[in-house]
C-alpha positions as CSV (number, residue, x, y, z in Angstrom):
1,X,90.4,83.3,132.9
2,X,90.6,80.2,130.2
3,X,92.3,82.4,128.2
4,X,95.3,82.8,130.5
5,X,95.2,79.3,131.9
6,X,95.9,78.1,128.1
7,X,98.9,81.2,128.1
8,X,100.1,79.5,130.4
9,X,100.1,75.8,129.8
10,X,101.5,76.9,126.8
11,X,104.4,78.7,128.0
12,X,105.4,76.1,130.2
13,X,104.8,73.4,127.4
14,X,107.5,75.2,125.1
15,X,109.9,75.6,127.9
16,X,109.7,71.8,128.8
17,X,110.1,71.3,125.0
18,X,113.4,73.4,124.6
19,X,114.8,71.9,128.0
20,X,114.1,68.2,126.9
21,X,116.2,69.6,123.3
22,X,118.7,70.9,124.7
23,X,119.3,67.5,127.2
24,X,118.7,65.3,124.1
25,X,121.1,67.0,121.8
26,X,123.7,67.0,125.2
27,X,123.3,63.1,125.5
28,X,123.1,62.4,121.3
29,X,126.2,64.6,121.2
30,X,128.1,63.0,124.1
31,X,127.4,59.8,123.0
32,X,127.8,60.2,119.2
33,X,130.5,63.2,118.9
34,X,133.8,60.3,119.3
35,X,132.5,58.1,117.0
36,X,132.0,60.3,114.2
37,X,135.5,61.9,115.1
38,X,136.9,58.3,115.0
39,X,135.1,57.9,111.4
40,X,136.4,60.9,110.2
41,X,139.9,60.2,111.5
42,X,139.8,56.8,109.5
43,X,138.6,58.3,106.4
44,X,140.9,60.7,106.3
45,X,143.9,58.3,106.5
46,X,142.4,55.7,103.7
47,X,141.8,58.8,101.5
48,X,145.2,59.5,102.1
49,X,147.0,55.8,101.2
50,X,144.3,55.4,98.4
51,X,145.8,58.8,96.9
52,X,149.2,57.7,97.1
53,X,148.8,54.0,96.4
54,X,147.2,55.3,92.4
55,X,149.2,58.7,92.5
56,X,145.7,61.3,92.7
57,X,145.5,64.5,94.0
58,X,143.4,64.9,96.9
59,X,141.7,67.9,94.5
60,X,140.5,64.8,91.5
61,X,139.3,62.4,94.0
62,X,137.0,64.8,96.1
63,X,135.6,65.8,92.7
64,X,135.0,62.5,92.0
65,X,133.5,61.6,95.1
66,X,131.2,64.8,94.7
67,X,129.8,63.2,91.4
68,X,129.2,60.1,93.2
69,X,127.1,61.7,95.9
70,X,125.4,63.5,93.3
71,X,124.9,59.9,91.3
72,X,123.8,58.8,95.0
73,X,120.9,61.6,95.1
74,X,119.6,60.5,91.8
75,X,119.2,57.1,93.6
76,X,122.0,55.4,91.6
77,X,124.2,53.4,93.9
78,X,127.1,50.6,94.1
79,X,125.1,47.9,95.2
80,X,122.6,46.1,93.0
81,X,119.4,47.7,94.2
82,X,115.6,48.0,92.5
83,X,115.1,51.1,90.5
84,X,113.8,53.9,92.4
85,X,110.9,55.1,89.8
86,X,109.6,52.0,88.7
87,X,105.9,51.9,89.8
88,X,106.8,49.8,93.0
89,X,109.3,52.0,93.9
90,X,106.8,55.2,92.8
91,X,104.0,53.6,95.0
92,X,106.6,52.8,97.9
93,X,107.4,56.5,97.5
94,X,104.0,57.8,97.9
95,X,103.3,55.9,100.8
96,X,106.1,57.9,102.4
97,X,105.0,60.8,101.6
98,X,101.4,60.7,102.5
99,X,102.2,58.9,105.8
100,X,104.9,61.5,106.6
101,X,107.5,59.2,106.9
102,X,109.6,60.8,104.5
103,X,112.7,58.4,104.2
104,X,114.3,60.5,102.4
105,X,116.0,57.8,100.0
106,X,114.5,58.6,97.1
107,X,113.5,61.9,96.1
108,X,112.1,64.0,93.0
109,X,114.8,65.2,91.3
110,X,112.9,67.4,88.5
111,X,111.5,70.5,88.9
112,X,107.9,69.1,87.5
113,X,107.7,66.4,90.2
114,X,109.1,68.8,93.1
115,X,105.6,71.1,92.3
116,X,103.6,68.5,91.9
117,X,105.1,67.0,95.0
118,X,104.5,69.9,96.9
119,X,100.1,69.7,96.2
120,X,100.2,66.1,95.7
121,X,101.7,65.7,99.5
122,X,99.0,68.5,100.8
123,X,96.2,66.6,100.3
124,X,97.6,63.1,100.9
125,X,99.3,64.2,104.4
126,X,95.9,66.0,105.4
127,X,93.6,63.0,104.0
128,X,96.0,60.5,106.1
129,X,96.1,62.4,109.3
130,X,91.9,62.6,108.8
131,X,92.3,58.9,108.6
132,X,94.6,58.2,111.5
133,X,92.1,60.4,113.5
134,X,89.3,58.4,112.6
135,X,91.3,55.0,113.2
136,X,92.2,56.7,116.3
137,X,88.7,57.7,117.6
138,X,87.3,53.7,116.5
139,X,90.4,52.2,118.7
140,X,89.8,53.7,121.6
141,X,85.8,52.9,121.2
142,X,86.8,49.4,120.7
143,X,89.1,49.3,123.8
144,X,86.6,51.2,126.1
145,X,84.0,48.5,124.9
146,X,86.6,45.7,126.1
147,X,87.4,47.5,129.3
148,X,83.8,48.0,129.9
149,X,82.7,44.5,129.7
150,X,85.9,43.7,131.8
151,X,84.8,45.9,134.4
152,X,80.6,45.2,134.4
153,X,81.9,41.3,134.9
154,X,84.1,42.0,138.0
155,X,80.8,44.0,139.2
156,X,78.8,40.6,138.8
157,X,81.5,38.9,140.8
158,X,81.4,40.5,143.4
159,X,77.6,40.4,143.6
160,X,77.0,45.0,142.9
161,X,75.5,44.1,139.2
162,X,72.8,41.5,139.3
163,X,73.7,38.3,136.8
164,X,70.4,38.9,134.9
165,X,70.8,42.2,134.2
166,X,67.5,43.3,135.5
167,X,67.9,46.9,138.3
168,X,67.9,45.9,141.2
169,X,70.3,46.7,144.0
170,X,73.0,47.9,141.7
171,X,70.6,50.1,139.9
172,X,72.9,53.0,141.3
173,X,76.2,51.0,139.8
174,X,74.7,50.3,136.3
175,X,73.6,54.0,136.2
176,X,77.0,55.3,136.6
177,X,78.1,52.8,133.8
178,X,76.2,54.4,131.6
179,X,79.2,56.8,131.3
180,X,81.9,54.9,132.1
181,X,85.2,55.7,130.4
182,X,88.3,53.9,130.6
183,X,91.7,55.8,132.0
184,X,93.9,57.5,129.6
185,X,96.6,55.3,131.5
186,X,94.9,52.2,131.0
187,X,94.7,53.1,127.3
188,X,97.9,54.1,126.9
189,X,99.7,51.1,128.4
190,X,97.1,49.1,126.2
191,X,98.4,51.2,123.0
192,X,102.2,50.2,124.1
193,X,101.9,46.6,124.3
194,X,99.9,46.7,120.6
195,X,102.9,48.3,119.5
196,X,105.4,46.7,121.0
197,X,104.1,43.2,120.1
198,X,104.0,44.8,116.0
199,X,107.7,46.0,116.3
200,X,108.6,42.6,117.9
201,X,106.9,40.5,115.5
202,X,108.0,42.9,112.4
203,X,111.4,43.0,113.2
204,X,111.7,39.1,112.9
205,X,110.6,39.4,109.5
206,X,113.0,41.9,108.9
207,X,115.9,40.3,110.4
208,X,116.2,37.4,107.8
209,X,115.0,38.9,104.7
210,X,117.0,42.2,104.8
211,X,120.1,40.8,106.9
212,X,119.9,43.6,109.8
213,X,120.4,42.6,113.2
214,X,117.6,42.6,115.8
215,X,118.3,45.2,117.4
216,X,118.6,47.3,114.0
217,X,115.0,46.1,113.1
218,X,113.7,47.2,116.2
219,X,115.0,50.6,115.6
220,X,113.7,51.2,112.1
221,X,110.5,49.9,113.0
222,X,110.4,52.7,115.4
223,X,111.8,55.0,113.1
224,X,109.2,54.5,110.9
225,X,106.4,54.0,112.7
226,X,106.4,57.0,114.3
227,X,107.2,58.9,111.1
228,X,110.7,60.2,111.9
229,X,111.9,58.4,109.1
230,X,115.7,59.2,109.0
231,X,116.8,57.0,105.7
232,X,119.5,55.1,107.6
233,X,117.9,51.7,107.4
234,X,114.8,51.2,104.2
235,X,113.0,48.0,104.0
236,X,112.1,46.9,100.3
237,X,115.1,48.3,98.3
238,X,117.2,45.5,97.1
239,X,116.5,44.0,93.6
240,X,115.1,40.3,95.0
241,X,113.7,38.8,97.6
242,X,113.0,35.3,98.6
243,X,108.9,35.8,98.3
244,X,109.1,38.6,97.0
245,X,105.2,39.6,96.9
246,X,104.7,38.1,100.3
247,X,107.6,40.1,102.0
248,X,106.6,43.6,100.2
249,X,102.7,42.9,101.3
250,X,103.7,42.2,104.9
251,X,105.7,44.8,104.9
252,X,103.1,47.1,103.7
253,X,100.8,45.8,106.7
254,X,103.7,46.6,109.6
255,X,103.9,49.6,108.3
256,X,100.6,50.7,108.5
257,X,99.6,49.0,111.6
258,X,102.8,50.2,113.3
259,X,102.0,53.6,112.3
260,X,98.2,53.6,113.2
261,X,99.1,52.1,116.6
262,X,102.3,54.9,117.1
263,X,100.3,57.5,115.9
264,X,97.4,56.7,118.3
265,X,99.9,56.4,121.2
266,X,101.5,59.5,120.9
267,X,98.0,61.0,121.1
268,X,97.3,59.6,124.5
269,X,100.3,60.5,126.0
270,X,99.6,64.3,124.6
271,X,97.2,64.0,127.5
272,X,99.0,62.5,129.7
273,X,101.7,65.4,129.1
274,X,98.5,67.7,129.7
275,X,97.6,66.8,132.6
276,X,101.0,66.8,133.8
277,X,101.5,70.4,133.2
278,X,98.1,70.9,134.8
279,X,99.2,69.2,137.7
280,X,102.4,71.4,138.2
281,X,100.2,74.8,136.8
282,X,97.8,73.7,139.9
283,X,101.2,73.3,142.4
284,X,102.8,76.4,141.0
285,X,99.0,78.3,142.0
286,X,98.4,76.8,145.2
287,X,102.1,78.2,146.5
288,X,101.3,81.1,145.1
289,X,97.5,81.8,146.4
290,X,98.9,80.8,150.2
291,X,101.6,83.3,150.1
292,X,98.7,85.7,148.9
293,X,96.6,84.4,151.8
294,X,98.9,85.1,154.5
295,X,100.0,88.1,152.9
296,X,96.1,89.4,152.6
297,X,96.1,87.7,156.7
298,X,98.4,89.7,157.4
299,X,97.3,92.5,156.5
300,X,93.4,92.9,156.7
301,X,90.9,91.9,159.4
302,X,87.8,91.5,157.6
303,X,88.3,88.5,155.2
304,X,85.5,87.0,153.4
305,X,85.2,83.6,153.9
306,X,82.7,82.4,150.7
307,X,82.8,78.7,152.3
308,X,79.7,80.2,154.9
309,X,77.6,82.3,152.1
310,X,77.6,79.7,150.1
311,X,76.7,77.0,152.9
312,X,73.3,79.4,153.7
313,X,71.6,78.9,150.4
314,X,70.4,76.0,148.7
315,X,72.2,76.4,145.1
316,X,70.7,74.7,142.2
317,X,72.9,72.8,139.3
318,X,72.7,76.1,137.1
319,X,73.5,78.3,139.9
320,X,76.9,76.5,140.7
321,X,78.0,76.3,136.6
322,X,77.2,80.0,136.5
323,X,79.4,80.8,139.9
324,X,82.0,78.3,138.9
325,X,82.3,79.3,135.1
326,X,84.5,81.8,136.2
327,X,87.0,80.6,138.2
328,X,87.4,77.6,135.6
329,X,86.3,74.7,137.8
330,X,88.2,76.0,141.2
331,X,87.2,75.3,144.2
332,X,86.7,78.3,146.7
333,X,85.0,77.1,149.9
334,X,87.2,77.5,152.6
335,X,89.7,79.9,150.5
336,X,90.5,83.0,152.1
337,X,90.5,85.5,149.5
338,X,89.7,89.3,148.7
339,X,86.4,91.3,148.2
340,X,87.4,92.0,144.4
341,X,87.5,88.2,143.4
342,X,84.6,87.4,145.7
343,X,82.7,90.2,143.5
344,X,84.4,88.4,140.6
345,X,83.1,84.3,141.7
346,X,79.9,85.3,143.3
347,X,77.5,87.4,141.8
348,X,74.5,85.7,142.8
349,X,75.6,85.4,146.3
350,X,75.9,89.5,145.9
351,X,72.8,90.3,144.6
352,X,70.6,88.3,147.5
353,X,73.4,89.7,150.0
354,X,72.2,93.3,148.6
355,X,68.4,92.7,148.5
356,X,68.8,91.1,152.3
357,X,70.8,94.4,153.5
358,X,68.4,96.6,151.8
359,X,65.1,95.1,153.5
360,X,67.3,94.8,156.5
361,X,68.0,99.1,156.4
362,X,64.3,99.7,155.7
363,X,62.9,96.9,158.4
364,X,60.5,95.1,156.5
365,X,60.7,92.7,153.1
366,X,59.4,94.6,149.5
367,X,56.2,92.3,148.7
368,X,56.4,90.9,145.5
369,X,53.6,90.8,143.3
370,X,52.0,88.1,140.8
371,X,52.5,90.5,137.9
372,X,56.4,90.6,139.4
373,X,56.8,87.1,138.6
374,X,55.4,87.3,135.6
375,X,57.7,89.5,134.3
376,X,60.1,89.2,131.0
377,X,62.7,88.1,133.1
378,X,61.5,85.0,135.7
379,X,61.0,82.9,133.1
380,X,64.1,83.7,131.4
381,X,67.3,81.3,130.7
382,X,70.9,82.2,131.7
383,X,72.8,84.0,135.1
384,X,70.8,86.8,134.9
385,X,67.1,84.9,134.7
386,X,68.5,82.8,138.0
387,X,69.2,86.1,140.0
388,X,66.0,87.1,139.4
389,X,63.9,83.4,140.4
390,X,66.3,83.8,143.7
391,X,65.3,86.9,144.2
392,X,61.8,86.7,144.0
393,X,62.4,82.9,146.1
394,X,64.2,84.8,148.7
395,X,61.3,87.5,148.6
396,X,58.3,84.9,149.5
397,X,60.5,83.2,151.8
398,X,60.4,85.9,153.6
């Protein structure tokens, strides 16, 4: 059932995962691997001339440099740069956190602010997350508004929606607006121009003020729009800046617009991955019910074919939810398949198939009475209330 259908778009989900890691971390190690042997070649010889150019041991200077990368934790550095725990760098901190960015350049190096990180960042991650939900669910409202519109006015062009909006031969056309949704593709592309236009426009400012290249700007704004937040490149650290207020204020906006718009795109193309692995679920079931249909072909004569039962009845809506609940929305007329999972997909189609053989064997139809139909169970609600109404249908039919 649904249960086994989720099994296995899970399944395949986590193997598609592990394959795209283990191609990433192929390509990042191909690419990366001779550069950092390069690096390490280089330092290695300047450690070397610096040891012998002020007579150290190799021992004293790594020590040294240990302290200095300890020093480097603490968030002291070489360069003239802001203090790390001053409230604006506090607040800068916290926005990290709660936004799950996590830079990583500054962190708490007591043990009181590492516990009080640890329930400060539970709330503010799950109250952020809330938020980009909600921003998420009021975007796409706004965009299916926009498409809407878009689409009602190409309907008036071309005459199916009257200009006055009154109903009149596109009664049927504004009818099926009423539920009109945009695609998830539409949406999507929609959600990666937004964010491409931010990245573009915050990387300019970026460029200038913090001296990166464009390129470089344009990775850190992905970086840290999407939360992955290496540390590599941090807006906002140096002592001064030209504008100062300005640049930390627009750079307070990018970032939060960035990571709105990021965070809402990744959602879309979650079901965009979805239905992907639907798709090839679908593909994978398909070959495998035809090599089960010739196989059953091959080997039995009597095949039921549920395509004609179903074709001799007139079904109502509840009918056809309560016979396709079970298969999970598949489609079975025309599907040769076996007497179990006919049982399984058609248990109204049985029961008036048994009543019709039974009145059949004894040559004449059972005559239903009014107190019959006015039993606990004709006026009842669900599958089994639905046999009974076809039964007594089929009965006076008759």
């Amino acid at each position: 059932g649904r249960l086994n259908a989720d099994n296995a778009r899970f399944l395949l989900l986590a193997v598609l995962i592990v394959l795209y890691m283990l191609c990433g971390a192929a390509v990042f190690s191909a690419i990366e691997l001779p550069t950092e042997r390069q690096a390490k070649e280089r330092w290695e010889e300047r450690l070397e001339n610096f040891t012998q150019r002020h007579n150290l041991s190799r021992a004293e200077l790594r020590h040294f440099l240990r302290e200095y990368e300890e020093a480097a934790v603490a968030g002291i550095r070489v360069d003239d740069i802001r203090p790390r725990w001053d409230f604006t760098g506090a607040f800068y901190f916290v926005g990290t956190v709660v936004s799950t960015i996590g830079f990583g350049m500054t962190t708490p190096a007591t043990v009181g602010g590492k516990i009080f990180l640890i329930f400060y960042g539970l709330i503010g991650c799950a109250g952020t997350i809330l938020f980009f939900n909600l921003f998420l669910e009021r975007l796409i409202t706004v965009i299916a508004y926009v498409m809407k519109s878009c689409h009602e006015r190409q309907l008036r062009r071309k005459g199916v929606l009257p200009h006055d909006g009154r109903r009149g031969s596109g009664t049927s056309e504004a009818d099926s607006l009423a539920g009109w949704k945009p695609s998830v593709y539409y949406v999507m592309l929609i959600l990666c121009v937004a964010s491409l236009i931010i990245s573009c426009c915050a990387s300019a400012m970026y460029t200038p003020i913090e001296g990166w290249s464009y390129f470089d700007s344009l990775y850190f704004c992905f970086v840290a729009f999407s939360t992955i937040g290496f540390g590599d490149l941090v807006s906002s650290q140096n002592t001064q800046y030209e504008s100062q207020g300005l640049y930390r204020f627009g750079n307070f906006v990018f970032i939060l617009m960035g990571v709105c718009c990021i965070y809402s795109l990744f959602n879309v193309i979650s079901i965009v991955i979805k239905q992907s692995i639907n798709w090839i679920l679908k593909k994978l079931d398909c070959r495998c019910c035809h090599r089960c249909q010739r196989k059953l072909f091959r080997s039995r004569r009597n095949v039921v074919m549920p395509g004609n039962m179903r074709s001799r009845r007139n079904i109502s809506i509840e009918t056809d939810i309560v016979n396709e609940s079970d298969t999970d929305g598949r489609r079975l007329s025309g599907e040769m398949i076996s007497m179990k999972d006919f049982l399984a997909s058609n248990k109204v189609s049985l029961a008036i198939m048994q009543k019709q053989l039974s009145e059949t064997a004894n040559g004449y139809p059972r005559q239903m009475s009014t107190n019959s139909k006015q039993n606990g169970f004709s006026g009842g609600v669900g599958a089994l209330a639905i046999m009974n109404n076809r039964l007594a249908e089929t009965s006076v039919d008759r």
